[in-house]
VOBA-1610 file (N, C-alpha, C; in pm, whole numbers, padded with zeros to 5 digits, always signed):
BEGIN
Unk+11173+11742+11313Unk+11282+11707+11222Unk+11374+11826+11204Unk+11499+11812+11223Unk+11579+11897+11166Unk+11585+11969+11085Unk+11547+12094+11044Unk+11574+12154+10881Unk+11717+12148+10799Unk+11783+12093+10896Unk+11905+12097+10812Unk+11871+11991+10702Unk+11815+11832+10719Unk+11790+11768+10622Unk+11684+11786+10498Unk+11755+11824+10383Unk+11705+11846+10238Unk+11570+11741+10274Unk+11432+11787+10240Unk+11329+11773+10243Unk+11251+11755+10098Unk+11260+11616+10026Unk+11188+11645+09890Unk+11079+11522+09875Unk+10930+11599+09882Unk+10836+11481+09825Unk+10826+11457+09692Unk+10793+11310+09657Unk+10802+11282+09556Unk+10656+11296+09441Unk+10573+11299+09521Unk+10401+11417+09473Unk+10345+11393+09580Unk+10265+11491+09589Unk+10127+11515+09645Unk+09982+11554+09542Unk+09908+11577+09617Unk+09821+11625+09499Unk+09693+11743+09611Unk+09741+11753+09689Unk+09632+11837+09794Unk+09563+11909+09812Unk+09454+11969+09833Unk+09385+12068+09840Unk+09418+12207+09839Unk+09563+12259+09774Unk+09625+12369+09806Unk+09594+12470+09868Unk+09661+12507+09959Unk+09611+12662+10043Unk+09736+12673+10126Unk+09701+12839+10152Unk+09818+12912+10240Unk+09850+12818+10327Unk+09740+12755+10409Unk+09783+12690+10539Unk+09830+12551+10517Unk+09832+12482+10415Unk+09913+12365+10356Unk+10036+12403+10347Unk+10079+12527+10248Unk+10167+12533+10256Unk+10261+12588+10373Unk+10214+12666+10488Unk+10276+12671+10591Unk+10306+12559+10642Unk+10224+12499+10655Unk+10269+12307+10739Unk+10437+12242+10651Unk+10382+12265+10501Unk+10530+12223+10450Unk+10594+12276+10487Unk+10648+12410+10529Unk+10751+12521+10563Unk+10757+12447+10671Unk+10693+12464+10797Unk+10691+12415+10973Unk+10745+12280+10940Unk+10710+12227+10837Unk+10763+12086+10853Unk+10888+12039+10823Unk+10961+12124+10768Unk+11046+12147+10730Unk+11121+12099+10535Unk+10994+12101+10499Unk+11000+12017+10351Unk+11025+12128+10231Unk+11113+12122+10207Unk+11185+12227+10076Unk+11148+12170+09928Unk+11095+12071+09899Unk+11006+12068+09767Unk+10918+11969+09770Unk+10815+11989+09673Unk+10758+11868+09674Unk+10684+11900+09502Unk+10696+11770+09463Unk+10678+11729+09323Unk+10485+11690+09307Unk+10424+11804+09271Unk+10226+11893+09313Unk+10199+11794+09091Unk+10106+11725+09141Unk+10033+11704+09027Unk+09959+11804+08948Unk+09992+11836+08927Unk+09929+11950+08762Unk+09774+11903+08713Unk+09795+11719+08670Unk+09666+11700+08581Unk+09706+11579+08616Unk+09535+11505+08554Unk+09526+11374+08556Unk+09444+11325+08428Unk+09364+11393+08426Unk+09277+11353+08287Unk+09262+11463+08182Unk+09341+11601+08230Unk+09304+11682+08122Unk+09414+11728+08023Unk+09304+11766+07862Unk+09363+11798+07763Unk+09467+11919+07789Unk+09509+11946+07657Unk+09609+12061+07651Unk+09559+12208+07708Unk+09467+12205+07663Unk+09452+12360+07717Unk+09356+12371+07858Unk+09366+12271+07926Unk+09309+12267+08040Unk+09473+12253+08137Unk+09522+12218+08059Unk+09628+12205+08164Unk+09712+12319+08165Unk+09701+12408+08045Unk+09782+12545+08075Unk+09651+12598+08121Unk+09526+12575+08211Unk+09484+12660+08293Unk+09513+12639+08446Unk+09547+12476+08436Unk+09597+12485+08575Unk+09743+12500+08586Unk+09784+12547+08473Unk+09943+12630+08496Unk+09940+12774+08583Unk+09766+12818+08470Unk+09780+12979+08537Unk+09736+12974+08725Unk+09680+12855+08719Unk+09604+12855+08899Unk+09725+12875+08955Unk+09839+12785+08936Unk+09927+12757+09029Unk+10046+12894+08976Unk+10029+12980+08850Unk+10080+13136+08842Unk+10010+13222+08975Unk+09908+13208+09008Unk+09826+13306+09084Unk+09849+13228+09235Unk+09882+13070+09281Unk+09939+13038+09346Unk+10039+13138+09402Unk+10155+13137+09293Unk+10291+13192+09354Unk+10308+13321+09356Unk+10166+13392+09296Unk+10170+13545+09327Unk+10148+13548+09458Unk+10019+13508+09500Unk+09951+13513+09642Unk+10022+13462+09736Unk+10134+13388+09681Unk+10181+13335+09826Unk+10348+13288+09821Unk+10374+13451+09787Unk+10547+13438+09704Unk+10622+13455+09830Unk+10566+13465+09955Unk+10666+13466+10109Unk+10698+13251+10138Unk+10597+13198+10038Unk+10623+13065+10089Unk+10635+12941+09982Unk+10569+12986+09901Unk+10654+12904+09782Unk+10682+12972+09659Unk+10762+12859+09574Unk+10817+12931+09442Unk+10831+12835+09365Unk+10811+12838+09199Unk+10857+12735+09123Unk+10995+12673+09086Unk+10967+12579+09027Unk+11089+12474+09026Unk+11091+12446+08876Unk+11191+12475+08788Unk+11175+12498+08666Unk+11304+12406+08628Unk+11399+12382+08719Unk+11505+12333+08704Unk+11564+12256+08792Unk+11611+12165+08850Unk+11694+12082+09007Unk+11759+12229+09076Unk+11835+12320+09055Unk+11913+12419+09062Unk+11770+12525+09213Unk+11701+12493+09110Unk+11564+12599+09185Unk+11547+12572+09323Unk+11544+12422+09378Unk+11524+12368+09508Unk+11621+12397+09552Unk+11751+12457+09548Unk+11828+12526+09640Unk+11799+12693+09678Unk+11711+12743+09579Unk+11733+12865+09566Unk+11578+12856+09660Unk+11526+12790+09678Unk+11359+12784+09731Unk+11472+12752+09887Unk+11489+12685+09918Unk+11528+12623+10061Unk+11589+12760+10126Unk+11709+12814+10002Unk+11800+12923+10084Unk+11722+13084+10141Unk+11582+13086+10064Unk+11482+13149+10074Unk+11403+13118+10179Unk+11368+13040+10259Unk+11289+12935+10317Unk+11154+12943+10250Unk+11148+12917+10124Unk+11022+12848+10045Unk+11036+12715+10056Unk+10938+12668+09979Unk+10895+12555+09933Unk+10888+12574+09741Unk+11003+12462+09735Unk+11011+12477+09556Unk+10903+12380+09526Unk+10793+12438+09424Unk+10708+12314+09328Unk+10749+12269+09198Unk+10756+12133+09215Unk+10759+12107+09064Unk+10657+12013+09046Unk+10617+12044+08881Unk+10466+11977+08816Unk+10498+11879+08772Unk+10418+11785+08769Unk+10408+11627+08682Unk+10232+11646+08679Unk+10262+11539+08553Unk+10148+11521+08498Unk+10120+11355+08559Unk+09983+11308+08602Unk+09996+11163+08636Unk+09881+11100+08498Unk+09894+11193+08396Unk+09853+11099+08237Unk+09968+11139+08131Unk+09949+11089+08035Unk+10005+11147+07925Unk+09874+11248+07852Unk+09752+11266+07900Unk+09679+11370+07830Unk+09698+11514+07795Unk+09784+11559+07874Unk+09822+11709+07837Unk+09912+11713+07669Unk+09987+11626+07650Unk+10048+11616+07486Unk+09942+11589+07411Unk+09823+11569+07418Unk+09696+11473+07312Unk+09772+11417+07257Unk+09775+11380+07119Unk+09804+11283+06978Unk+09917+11363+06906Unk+10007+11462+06960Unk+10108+11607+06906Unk+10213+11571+07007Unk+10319+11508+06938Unk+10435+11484+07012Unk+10516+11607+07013Unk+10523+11734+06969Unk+10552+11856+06982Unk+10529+11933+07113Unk+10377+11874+07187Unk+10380+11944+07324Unk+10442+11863+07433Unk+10534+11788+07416Unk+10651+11729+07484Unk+10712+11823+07521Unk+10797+11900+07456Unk+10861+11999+07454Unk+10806+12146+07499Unk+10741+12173+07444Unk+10611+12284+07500Unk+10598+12267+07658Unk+10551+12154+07724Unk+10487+12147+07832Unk+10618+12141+07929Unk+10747+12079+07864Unk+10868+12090+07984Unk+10899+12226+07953Unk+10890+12329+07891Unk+10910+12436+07847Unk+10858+12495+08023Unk+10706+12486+07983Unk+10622+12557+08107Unk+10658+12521+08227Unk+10713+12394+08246Unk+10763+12331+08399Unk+10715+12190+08411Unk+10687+12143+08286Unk+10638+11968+08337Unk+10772+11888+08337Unk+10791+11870+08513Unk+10930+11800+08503Unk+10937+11625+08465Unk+10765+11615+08487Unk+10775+11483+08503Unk+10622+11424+08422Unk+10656+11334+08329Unk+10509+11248+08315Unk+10448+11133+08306Unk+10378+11076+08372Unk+10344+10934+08380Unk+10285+10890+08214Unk+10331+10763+08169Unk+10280+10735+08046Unk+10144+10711+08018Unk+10095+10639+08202Unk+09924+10596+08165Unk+09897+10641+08302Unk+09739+10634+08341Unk+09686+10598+08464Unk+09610+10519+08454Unk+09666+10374+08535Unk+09563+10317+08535Unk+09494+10216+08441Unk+09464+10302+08306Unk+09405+10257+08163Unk+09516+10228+08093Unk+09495+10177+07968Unk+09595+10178+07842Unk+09553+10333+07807Unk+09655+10386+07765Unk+09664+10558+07676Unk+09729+10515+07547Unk+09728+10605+07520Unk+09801+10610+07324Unk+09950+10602+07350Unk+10031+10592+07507Unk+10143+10552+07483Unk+10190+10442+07543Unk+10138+10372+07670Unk+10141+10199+07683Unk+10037+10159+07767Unk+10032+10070+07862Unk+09955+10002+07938Unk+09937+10071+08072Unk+09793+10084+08127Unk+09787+10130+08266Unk+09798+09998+08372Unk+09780+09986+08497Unk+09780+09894+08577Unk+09671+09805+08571Unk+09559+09869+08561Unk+09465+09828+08599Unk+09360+09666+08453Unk+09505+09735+08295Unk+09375+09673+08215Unk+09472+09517+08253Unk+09367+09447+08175Unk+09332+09295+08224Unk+09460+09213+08114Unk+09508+09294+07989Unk+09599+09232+07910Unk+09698+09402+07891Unk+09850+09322+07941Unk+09930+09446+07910Unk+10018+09443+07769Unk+09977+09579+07659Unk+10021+09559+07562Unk+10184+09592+07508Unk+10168+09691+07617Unk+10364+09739+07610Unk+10345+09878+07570Unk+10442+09930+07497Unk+10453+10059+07450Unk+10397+10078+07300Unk+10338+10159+07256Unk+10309+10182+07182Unk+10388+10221+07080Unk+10376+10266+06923Unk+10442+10265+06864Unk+10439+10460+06853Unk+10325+10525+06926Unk+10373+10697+06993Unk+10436+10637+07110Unk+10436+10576+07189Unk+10507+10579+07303Unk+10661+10599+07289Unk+10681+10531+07159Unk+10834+10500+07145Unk+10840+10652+07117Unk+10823+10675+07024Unk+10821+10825+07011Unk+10833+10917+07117Unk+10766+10921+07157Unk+10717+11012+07291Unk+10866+10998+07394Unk+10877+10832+07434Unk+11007+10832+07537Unk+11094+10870+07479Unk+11151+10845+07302Unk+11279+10977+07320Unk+11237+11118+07297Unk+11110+11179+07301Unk+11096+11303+07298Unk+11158+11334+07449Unk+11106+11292+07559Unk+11123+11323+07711Unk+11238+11314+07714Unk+11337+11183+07690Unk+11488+11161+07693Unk+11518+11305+07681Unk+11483+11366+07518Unk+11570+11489+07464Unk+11539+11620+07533Unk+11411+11617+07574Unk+11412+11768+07593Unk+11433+11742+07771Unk+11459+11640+07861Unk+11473+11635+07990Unk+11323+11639+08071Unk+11227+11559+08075Unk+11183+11500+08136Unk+11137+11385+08208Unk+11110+11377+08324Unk+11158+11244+08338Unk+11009+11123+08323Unk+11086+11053+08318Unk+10957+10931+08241Unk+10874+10836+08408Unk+10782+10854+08406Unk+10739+10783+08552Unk+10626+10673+08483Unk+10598+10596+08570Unk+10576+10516+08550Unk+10506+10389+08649Unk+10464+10513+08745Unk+10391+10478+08901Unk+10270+10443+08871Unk+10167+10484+08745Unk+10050+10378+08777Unk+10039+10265+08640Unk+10128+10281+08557Unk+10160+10147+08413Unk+10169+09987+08487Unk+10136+09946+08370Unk+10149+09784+08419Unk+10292+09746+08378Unk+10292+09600+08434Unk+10465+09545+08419Unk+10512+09543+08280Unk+10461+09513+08211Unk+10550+09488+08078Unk+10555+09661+08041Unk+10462+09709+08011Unk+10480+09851+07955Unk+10608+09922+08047Unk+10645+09897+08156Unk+10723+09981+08294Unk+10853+09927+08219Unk+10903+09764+08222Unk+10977+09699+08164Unk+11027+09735+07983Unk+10921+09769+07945Unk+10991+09821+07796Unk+10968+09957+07808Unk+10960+10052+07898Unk+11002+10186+07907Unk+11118+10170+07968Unk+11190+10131+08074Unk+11307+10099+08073Unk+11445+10098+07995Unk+11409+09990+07940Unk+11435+09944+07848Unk+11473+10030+07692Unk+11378+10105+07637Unk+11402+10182+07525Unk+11429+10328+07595Unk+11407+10344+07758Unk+11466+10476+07769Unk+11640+10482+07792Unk+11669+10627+07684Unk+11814+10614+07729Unk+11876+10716+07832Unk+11756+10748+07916Unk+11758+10832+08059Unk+11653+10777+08171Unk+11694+10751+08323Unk+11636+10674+08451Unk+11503+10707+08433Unk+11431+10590+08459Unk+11295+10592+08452Unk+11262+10577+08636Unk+11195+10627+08663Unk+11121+10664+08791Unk+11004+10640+08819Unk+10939+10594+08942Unk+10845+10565+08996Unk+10834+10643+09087Unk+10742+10738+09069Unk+10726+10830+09224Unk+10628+10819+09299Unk+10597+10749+09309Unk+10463+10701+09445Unk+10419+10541+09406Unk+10479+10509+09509Unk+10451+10337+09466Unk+10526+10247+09598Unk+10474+10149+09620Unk+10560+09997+09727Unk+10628+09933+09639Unk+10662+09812+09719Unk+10658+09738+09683Unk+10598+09629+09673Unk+10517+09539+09597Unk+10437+09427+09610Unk+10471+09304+09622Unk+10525+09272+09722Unk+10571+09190+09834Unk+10552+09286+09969Unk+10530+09380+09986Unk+10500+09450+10089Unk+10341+09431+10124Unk+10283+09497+10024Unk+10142+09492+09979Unk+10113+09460+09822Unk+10014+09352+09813Unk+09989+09365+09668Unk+09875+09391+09629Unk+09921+09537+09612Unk+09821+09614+09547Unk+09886+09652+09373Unk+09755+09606+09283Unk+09801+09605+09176Unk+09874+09745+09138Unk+09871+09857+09206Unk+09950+10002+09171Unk+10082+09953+09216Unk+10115+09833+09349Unk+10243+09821+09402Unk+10367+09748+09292Unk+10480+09736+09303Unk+10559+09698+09180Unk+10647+09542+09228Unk+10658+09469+09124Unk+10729+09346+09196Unk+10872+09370+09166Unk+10942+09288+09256Unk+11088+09307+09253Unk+11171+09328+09163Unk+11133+09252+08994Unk+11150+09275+08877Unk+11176+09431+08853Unk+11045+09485+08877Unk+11033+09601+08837Unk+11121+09703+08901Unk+11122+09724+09009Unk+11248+09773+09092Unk+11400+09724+09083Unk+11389+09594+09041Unk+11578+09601+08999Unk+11538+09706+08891Unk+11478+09677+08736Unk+11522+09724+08640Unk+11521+09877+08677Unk+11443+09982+08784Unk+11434+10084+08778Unk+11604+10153+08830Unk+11601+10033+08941Unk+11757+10080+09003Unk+11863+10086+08940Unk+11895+10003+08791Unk+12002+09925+08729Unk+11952+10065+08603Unk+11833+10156+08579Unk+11820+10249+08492Unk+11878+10360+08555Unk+11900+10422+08651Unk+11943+10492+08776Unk+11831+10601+08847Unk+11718+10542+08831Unk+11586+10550+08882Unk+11582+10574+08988Unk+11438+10578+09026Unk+11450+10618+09180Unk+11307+10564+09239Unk+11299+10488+09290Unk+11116+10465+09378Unk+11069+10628+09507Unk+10980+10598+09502Unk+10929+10723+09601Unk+10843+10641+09650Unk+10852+10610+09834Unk+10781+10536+09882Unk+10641+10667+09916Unk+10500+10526+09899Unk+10360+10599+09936Unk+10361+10545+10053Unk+10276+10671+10150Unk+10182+10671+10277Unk+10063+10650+10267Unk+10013+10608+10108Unk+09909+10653+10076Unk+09827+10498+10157Unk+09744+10465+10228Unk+09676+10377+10340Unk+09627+10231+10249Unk+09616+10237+10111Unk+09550+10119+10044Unk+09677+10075+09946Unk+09788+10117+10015Unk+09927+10084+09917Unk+10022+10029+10051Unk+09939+10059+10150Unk+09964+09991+10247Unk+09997+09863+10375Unk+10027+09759+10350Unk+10073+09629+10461Unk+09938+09694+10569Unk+09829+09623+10604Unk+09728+09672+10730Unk+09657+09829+10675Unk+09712+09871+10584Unk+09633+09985+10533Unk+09682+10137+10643Unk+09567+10132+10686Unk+09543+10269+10785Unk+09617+10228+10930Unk+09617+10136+10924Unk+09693+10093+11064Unk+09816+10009+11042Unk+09885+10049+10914Unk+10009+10019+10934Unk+10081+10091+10992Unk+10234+10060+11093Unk+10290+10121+11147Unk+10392+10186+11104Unk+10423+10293+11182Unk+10567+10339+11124Unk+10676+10250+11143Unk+10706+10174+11229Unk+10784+10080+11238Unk+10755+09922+11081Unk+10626+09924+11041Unk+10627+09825+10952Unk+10686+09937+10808Unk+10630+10025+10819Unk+10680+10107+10681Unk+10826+10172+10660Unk+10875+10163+10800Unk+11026+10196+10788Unk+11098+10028+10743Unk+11042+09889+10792Unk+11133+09801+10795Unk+11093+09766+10576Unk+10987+09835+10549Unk+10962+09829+10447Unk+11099+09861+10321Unk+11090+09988+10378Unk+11255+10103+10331Unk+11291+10028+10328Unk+11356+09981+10448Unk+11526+09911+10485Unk+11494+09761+10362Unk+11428+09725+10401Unk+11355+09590+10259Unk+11445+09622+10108Unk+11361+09721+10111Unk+11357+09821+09981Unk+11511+09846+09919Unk+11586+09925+10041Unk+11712+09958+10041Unk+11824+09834+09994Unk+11767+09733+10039Unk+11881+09618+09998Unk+11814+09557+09872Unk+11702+09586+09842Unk+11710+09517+09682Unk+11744+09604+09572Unk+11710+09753+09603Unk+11777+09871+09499Unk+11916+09931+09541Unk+11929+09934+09663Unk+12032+10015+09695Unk+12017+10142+09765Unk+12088+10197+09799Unk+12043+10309+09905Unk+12015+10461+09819Unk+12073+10432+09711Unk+12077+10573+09549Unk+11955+10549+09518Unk+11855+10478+09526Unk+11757+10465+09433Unk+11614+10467+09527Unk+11589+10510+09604Unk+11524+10510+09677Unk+11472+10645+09789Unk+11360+10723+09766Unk+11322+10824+09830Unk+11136+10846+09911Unk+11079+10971+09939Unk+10948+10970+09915Unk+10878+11022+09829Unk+10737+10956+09787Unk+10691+10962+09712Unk+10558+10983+09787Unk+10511+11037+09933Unk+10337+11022+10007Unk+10227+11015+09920Unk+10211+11108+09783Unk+10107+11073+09727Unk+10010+11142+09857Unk+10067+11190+09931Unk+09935+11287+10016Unk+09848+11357+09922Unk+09717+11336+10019Unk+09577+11398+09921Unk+09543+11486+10012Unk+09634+11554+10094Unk+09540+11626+10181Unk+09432+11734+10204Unk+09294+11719+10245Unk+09197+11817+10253Unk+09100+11790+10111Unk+09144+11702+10038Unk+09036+11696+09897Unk+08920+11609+09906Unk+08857+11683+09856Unk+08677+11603+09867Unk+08659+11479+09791Unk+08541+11403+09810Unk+08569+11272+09734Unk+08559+11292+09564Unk+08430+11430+09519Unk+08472+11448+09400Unk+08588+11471+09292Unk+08742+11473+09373Unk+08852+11502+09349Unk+08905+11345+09317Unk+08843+11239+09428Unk+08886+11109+09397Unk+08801+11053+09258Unk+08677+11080+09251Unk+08587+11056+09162Unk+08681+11088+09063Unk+08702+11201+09002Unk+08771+11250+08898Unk+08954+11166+08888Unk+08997+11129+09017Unk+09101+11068+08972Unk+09087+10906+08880Unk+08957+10832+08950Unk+08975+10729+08885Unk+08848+10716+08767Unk+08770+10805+08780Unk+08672+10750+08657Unk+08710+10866+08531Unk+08798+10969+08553Unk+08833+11070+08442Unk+08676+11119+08374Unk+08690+11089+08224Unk+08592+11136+08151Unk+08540+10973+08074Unk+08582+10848+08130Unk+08627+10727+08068Unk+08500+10628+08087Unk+08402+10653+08224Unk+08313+10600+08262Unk+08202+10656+08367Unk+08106+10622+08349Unk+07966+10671+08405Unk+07989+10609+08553Unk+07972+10456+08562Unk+07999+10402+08715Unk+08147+10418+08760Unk+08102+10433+08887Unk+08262+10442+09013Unk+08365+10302+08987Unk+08459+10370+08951Unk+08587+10318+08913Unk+08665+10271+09029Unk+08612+10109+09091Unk+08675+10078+09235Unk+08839+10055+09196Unk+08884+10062+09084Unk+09058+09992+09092Unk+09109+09871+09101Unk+09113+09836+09242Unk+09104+09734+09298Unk+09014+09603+09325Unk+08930+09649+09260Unk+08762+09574+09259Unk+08753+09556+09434Unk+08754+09648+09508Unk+08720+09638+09666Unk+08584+09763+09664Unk+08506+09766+09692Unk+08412+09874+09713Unk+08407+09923+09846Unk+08501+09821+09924Unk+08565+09893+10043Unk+08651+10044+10046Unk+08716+09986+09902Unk+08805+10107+09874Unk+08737+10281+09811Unk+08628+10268+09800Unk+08573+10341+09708Unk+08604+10515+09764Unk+08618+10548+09891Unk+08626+10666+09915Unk+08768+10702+10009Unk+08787+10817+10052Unk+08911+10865+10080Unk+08972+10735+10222Unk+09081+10671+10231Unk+09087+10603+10366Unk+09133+10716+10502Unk+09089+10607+10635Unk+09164+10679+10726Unk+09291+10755+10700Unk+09372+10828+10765Unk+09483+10846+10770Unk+09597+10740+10835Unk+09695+10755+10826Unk+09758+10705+10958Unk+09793+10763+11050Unk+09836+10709+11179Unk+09846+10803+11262Unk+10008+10865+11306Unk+10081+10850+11194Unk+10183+10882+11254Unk+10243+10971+11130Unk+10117+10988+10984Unk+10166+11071+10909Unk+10051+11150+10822Unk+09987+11258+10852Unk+09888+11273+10793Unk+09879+11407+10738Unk+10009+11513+10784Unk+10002+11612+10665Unk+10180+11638+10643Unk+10202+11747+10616Unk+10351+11764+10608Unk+10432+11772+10756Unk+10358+11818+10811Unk+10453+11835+10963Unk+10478+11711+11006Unk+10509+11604+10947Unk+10515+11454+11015Unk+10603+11420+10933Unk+10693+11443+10848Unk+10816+11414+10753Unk+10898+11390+10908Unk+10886+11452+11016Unk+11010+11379+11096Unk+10977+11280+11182Unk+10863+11252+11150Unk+10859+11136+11204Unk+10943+11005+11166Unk+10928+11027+11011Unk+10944+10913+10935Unk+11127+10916+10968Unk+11184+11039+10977Unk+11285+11036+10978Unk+11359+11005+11127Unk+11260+10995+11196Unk+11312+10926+11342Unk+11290+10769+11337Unk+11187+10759+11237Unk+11140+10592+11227Unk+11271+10523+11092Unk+11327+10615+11044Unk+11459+10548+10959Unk+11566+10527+11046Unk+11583+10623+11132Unk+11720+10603+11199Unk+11653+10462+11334Unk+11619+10446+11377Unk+11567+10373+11473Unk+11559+10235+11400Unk+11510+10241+11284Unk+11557+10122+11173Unk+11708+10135+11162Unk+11774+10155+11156Unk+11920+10182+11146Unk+12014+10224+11096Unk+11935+10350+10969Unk+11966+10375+10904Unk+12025+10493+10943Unk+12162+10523+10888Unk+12230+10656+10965Unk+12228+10754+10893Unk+12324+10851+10928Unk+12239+10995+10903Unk+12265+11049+10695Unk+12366+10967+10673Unk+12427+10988+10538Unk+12285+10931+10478Unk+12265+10754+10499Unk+12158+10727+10426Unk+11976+10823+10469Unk+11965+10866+10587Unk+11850+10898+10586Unk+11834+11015+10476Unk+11943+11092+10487Unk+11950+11250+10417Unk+11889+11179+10267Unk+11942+11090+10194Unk+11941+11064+10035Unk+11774+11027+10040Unk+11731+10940+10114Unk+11602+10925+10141Unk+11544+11005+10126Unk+11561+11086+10218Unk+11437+11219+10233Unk+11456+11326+10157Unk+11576+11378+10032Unk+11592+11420+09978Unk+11688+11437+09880Unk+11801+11383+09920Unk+11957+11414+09827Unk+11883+11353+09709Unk+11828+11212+09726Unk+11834+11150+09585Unk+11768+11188+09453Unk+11598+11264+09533Unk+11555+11308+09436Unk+11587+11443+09369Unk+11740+11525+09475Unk+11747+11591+09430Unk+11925+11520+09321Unk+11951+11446+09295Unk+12037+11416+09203Unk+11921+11362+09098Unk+11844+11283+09084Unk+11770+11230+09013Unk+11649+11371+08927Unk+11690+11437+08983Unk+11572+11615+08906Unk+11742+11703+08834Unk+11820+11722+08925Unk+11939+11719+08833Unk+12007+11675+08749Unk+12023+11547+08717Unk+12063+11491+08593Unk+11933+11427+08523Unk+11801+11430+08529Unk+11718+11371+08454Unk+11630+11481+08379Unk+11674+11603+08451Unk+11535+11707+08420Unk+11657+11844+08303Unk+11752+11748+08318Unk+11846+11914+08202Unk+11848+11851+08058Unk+11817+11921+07963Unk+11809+11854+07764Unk+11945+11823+07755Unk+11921+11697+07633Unk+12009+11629+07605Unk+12159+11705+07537Unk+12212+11715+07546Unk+12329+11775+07494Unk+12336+11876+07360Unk+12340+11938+07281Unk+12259+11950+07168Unk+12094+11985+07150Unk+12080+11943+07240Unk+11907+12018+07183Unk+11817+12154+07216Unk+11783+12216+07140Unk+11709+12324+07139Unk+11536+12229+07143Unk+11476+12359+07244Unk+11345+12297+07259Unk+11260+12412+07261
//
């Protein structure tokens, strides 16, 4: 792939190391949006602030943080790799709508309201009745509005996604997710849900991830590009980027901990498949960072030309981290 095209994932969550991050560099990918936390409290998560401090000491020839949209230019013109943190719970704030502010302070550009479960601010995917937003949730979404973070909403169920929308008065985002008409997988989103994200000035981040997948592990690049182009005409070509959700190099105790947290004793299948229970194949045409050009030979070959591939693979999420990630006019935080 060209390095000239702006390179931005929409998360990963990977086994971090020097040699990961060289592959992003070789691959030519100038940011990518690194999960912070999933199930942990406040002060577990300013310890994996300090991991990823000792990260960018040890390895300040190849990446650097992302504290602002502004930063991913200053990482690219460097040839780093800019990180920015999201949280994929709302657990790092506990029950203290004050560390809203605190935690975008440190660099949380982004936070999912649930995983999965209902949390203290709306519905996860997975429970069996969706209750909506909570009455902290409401709270909470204009805390993020004000101090500039952005509201995601990649593993919530429909109604809760729909009234975050809705009461947010800044784009709500999905960063790793299908669509379900593609695959329906209960993490995937129905068409509903993607107008309202597009019409918020949102953004989807398509997954590679193999069980979010049309055939899974053996879907093709040709089925996941005609996916895009799908995609592209029901949101539009602004609203739409990646999101891989790459896990690369992590052991299954890393998956263990994503879906059973601290919440349950037995293995947390998701999906109720016990097929699904451990890491899937890869695919074969995308399995660490050095394969971003693939995808970008499999857009244009879909027919997408070079203006729309660029927003894809990066312009958008970098307008969508620029106007979603700066405080509201007026506010001190």
């Amino acid at each position: 792939m060209s390095k000239s095209v702006l390179t931005i994932d929409g998360l990963q969550y990977s086994n971090w190391s020097r040699s990961i991050f060289e592959e992003m560099r070789e691959g030519g990918v100038n940011a990518v949006h690194a999960t912070l936390v999933y199930h942990e409290n406040c002060r577990e998560t300013l310890l994996r602030f300090g991991e990823w401090q000792r990260r960018f000491e040890e390895h300040e020839d190849l990446i650097m943080p992302v504290f602002q949209a502004s930063d991913i230019e200053l990482a690219r013109a460097s040839n780093r790799v800019g990180i920015f943190f999201g949280a994929q719970n709302c657990s790092p704030i506990e029950d203290d709508i004050d560390l809203v502010a605190i935690m975008r302070r440190l660099g949380l550009l982004i936070m999912q309201l649930t995983y999965n479960n209902q949390s203290l601010l709306a519905c996860g995917c997975y429970e069996a009745e969706d209750s909506g937003i909570t009455r902290f949730g409401r709270q909470v979404i204009r805390e993020m509005n004000r101090v500039g973070m952005l509201i995601d909403m990649s593993h919530s169920a429909e109604r809760s996604t729909l009234e975050a929308i809705e009461l947010s008065e800044r784009p709500v985002i999905i960063s790793h997710a299908n669509p379900a008409s593609f695959h329906a997988a209960k993490r995937n989103k129905s068409e509903e849900v993607l107008r309202a994200v597009a019409q918020s000035g949102g953004i989807l981040g398509f997954s590679v991830y193999p069980f979010h997948l049309k055939n899974g592990p053996d879907c093709t690049l040709d089925e996941f590009c005609g996916m895009v182009a799908d995609t592209a005409e029901l949101m539009g070509i602004d609203h739409i980027g990646m999101g891989t959700d790459l896990c690369q190099g992590q052991p299954e105790s890393v998956l263990t901990w994503m879906r059973n947290g601290r919440w349950t004793k037995a293995m947390d299948y998701g999906e109720g498949n016990k097929a699904n229970a451990g890491w899937p194949e890869p695919l074969s045409w995308f399995s660490d960072n050095r394969h971003f050009g693939n995808i970008t030979e499999g857009l244009r070959l879909k027919g997408f030309n070079q203006e729309e591939i660029e927003k894809i693979m990066g312009r958008n999420w970098l307008r969508q981290l620029t106007e979603g990630t700066r405080p509201q006019a007026g506010s001190v935080y």
